[in-house]
C-alpha positions as CSV (number, residue, x, y, z in Angstrom):
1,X,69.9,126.1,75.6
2,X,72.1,125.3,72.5
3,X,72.5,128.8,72.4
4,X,73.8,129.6,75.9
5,X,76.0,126.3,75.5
6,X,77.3,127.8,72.0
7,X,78.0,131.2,73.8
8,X,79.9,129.7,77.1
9,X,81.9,127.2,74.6
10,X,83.0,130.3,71.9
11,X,83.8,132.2,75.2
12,X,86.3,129.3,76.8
13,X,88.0,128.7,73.7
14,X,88.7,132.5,72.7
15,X,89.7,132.6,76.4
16,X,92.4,130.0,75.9
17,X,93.3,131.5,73.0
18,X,94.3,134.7,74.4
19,X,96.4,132.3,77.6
20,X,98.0,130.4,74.7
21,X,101.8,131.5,75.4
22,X,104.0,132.3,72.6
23,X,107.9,132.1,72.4
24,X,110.2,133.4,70.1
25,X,113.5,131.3,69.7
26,X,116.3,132.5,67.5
27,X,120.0,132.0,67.0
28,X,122.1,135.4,65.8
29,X,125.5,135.6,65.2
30,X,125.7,139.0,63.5
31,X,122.5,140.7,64.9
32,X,120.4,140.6,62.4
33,X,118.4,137.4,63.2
34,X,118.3,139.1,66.9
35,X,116.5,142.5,65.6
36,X,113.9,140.4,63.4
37,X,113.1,138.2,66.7
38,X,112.9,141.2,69.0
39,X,110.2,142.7,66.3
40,X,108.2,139.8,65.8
41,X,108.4,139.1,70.0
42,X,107.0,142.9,70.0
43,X,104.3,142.6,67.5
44,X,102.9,139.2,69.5
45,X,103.6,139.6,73.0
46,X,106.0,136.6,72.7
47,X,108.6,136.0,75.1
48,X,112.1,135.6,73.4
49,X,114.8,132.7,74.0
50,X,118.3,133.0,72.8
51,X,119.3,129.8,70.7
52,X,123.0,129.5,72.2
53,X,125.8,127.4,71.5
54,X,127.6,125.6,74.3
55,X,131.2,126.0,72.8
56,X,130.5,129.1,71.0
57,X,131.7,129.7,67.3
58,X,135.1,131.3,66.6
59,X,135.2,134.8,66.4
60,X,136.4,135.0,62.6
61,X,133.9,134.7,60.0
62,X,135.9,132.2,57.7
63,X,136.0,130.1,60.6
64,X,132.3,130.3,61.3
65,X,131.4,129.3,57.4
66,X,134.1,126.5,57.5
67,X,132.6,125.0,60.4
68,X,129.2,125.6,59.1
69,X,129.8,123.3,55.7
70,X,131.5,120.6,57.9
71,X,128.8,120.8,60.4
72,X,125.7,120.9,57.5
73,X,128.1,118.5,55.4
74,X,128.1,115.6,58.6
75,X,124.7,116.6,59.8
76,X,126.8,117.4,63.4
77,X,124.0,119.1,65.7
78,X,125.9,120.7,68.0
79,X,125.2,121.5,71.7
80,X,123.1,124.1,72.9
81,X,122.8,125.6,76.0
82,X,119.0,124.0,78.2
83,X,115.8,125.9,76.6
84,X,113.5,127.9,78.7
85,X,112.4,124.9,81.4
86,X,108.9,126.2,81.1
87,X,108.8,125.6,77.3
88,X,105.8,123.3,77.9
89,X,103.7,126.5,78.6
90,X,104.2,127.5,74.8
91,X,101.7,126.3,72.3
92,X,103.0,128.8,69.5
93,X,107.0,129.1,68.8
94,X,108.5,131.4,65.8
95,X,111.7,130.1,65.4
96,X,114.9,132.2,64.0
97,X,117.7,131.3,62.0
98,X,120.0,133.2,59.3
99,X,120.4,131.1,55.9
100,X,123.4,128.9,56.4
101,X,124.2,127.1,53.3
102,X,120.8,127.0,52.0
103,X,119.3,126.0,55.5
104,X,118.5,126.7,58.9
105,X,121.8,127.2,61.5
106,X,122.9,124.3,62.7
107,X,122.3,125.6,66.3
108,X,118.7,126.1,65.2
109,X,118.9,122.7,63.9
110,X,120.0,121.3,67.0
111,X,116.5,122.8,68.8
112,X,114.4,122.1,65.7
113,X,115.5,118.0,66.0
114,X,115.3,117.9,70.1
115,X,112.1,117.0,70.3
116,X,111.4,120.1,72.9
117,X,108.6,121.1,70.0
118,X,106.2,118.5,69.5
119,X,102.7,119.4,69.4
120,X,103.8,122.6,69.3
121,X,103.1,125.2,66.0
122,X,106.1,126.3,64.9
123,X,106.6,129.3,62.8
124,X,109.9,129.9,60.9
125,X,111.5,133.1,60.1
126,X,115.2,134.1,58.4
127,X,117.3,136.4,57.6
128,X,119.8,135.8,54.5
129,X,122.9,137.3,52.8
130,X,120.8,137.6,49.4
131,X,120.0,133.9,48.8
132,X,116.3,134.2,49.9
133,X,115.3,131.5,52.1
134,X,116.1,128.6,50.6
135,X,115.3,125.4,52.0
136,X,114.9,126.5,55.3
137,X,110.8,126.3,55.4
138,X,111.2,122.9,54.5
139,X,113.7,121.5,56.5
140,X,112.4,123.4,59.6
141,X,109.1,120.7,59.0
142,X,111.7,117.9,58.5
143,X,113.8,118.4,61.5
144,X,110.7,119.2,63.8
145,X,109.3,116.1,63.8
146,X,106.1,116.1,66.0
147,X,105.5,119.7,65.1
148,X,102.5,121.7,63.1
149,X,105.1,123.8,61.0
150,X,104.2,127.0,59.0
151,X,105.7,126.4,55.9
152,X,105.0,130.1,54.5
153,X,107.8,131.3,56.7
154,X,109.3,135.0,56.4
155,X,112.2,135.9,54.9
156,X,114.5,139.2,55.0
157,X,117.5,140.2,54.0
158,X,120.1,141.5,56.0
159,X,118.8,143.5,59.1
160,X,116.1,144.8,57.0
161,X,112.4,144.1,58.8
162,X,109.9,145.2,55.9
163,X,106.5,143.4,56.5
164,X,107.9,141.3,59.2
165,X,105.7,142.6,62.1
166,X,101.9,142.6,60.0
167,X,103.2,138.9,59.2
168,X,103.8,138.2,63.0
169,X,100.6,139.2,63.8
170,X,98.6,137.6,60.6
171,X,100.8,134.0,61.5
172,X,100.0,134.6,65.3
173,X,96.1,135.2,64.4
174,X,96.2,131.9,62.2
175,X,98.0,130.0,64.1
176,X,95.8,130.0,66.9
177,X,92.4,129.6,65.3
C-alpha cells in the first residue's frame, strides 16, 4: 500500500510540476536584454512580458544614463505599465534587466519592489556593457521581498547569448524540484 501511495504521490507532484507556468519578464532599451529573454522563453516554454515604462525614456542615450543616476541616486521607481493580470498563474519568473549603474533598471526595479512576486521563484538574468553583473543578483533578493530569488543569476555581455539557454533549462529544472 505505501508503495501504490508513494507511486500516485511522485505522479501528482511531477504532474504539477510540468502545469507549473513560467514567465519571463524583462525590460530592454537597446535589444539586447529582449534577445536574451526571447532565448531563455524558448529554452523553457515561458511565456514573455515586456517590462514597460509608462512615460517612456528619451530617445537620446545621455538622456537615458542622466535619468538613470538621478533615478538610482533617489531610489525613484518609476511607473510601469499593469503586468500580465494572470501573473498569479506563474510560480517560476526569470526576470531581465541590462546593468544600470551597477544594478538592475529601474523599471525592473519598479516590478521587482511591487509585490506582484511573492511566493514566487524568481530568476535573474542581465545583460551589461562590460561591467559583469554587478550587484544586480543581490539587489534583485533585496527588492523582491516575499520572493525565493536565484542568486546565481546569468550574465552576458552585449547581445551575446553563450550558455544562456543550457542555464535556462538547468535553473528551470532546479527551480522546480
Amino acid at each position: 500500500m505505501k508503495k501504490i501511495l508513494t507511486i500516485i504521490l511522485g505522479s501528482l507532484l511531477f504532474a504539477s510540476t510540468i502545469e507549473a507556468k513560467t514567465l519571463v519578464a524583462y525590460y530592454s532599451i537597446t535589444g539586447n536584454t529582449q534577445k536574451a529573454a526571447e532565448v531563455v522563453a524558448e529554452a523553457t516554454g515561458a511565456d514573455l512580458y515586456q517590462i514597460e515604462l509608462v512615460t517612456p525614456y528619451p530617445p537620446e542615450y545621455r538622456d537615458q544614463v542622466a535619468l538613470a543616476k538621478k533615478e538610482l541616486a533617489d531610489g525613484t521607481l518609476p511607473p510601469i505599465k499593469p503586468w500580465p493580470e494572470n501573473i498569479s498563474q506563474y510560480y517560476v519568473v526569470f526576470v531581465g534587466s541590462p546593468v544600470w549603474l551597477g544594478t538592475m533598471a529601474t523599471p525592473v526595479r519598479t516590478f521587482l519592489a511591487s509585490g506582484v512576486l511573492k511566493g514566487k521563484t524568481v530568476i535573474p538574468f542581465v545583460t551589461h556593457g562590460g561591467g559583469g553583473a554587478d550587484n544586480c543578483f543581490i539587489d534583485t533578493a533585496k527588492l523582491c521581498e516575499g520572493c525565493e530569488v536565484e542568486t546565481d543569476g546569468w550574465s552576458g555581455y552585449g547581445s551575446m547569448t553563450f550558455g544562456l539557454k543550457k542555464w535556462a533549462e538547468k535553473s528551470l529544472k532546479e527551480a522546480v524540484e
